[in-house]
GUMIGU-845230 format. One record per residue (C-alpha): x, y, z; residue number from 0; residue in three letters. Coordinates in nm, 2 decimals. Example, Ala and Ser with C-alpha at 12.3 -4.5 7.8 and 13.67 -1.06 7.14 Angstrom:
// residues 2
{atom {1.23 -0.45 0.78} 0 ala}
{atom {1.37 -0.11 0.71} 1 ser}
***
This chain:
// residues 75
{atom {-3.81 5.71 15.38} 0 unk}
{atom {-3.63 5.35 15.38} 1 unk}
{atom {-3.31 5.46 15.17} 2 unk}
{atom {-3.28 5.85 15.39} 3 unk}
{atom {-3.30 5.59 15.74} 4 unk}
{atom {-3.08 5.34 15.60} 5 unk}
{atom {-2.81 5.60 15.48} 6 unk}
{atom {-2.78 5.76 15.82} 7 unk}
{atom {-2.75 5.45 15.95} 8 unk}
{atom {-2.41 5.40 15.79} 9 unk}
{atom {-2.25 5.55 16.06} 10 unk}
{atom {-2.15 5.31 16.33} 11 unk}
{atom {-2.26 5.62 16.61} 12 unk}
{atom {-2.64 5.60 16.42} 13 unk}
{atom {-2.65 5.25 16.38} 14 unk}
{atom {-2.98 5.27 16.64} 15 unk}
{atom {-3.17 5.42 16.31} 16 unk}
{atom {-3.19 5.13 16.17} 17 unk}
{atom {-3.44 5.00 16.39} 18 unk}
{atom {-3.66 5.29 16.24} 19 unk}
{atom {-3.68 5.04 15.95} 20 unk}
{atom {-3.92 4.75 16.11} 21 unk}
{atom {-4.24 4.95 16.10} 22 unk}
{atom {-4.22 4.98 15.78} 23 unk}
{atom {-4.10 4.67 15.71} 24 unk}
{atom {-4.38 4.57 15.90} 25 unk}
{atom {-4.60 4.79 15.72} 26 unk}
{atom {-4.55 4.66 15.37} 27 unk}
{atom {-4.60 4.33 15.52} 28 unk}
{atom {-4.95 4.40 15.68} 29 unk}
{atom {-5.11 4.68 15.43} 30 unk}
{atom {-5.24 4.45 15.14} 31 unk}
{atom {-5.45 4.30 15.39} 32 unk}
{atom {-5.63 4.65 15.51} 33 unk}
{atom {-5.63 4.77 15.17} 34 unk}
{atom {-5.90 4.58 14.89} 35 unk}
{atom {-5.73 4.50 14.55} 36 unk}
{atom {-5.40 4.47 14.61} 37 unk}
{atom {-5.38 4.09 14.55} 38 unk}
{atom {-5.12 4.13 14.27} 39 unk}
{atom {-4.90 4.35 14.50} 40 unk}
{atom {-4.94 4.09 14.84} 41 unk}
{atom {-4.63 3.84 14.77} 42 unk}
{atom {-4.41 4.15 14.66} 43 unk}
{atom {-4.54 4.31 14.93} 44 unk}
{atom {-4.44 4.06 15.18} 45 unk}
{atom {-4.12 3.96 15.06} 46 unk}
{atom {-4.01 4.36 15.07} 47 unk}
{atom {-4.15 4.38 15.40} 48 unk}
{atom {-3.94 4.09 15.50} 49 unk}
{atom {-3.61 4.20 15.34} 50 unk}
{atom {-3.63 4.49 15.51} 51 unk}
{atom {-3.65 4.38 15.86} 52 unk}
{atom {-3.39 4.14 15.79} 53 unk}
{atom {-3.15 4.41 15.71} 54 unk}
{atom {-3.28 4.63 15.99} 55 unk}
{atom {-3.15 4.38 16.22} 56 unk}
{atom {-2.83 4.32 16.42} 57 unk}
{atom {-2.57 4.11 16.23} 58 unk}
{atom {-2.25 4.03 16.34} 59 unk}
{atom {-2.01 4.21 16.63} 60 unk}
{atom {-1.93 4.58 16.68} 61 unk}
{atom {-1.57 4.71 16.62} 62 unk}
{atom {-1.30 4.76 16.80} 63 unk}
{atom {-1.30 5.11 16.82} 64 unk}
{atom {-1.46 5.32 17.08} 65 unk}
{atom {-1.68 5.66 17.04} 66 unk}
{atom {-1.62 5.80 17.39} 67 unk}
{atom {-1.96 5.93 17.57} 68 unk}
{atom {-2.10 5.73 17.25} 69 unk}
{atom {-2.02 5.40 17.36} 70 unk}
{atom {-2.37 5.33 17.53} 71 unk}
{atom {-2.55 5.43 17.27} 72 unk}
{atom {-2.40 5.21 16.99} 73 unk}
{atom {-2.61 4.86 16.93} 74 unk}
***
């Protein structure tokens, strides 16, 4: 689910995907906690978790280029 959100989010008009990302980011971040056992899995977890919410968010400026009606919509 990660990867197929991040992919669409290539595009600079569905760069708001992205933000689709944090709750699971947040998820694998939080679930070894509700779940019993998964103390070998808890730092991977985390560190996952937080890779992946530091990539879902915004870095940097937006181009130069303009989409037209799209223009609001790009973060």
């Amino acid at each position: 689910m990660i990867i197929t959100i991040a992919v669409c989010a290539i595009a600079e008009v569905a760069r708001p995907l992205r933000f689709l990302n944090l709750p699971f980011g947040l998820w694998l971040i939080v679930a070894p906690w509700f779940f019993a056992g998964a103390t070998g899995a808890t730092l991977n977890d985390t560190v996952a978790g937080l890779v992946i919410i530091g990539l879902g968010l915004p870095r940097g400026r937006r181009s130069k280029e303009h989409y037209g009606s799209w223009d609001r919509y790009i973060v």
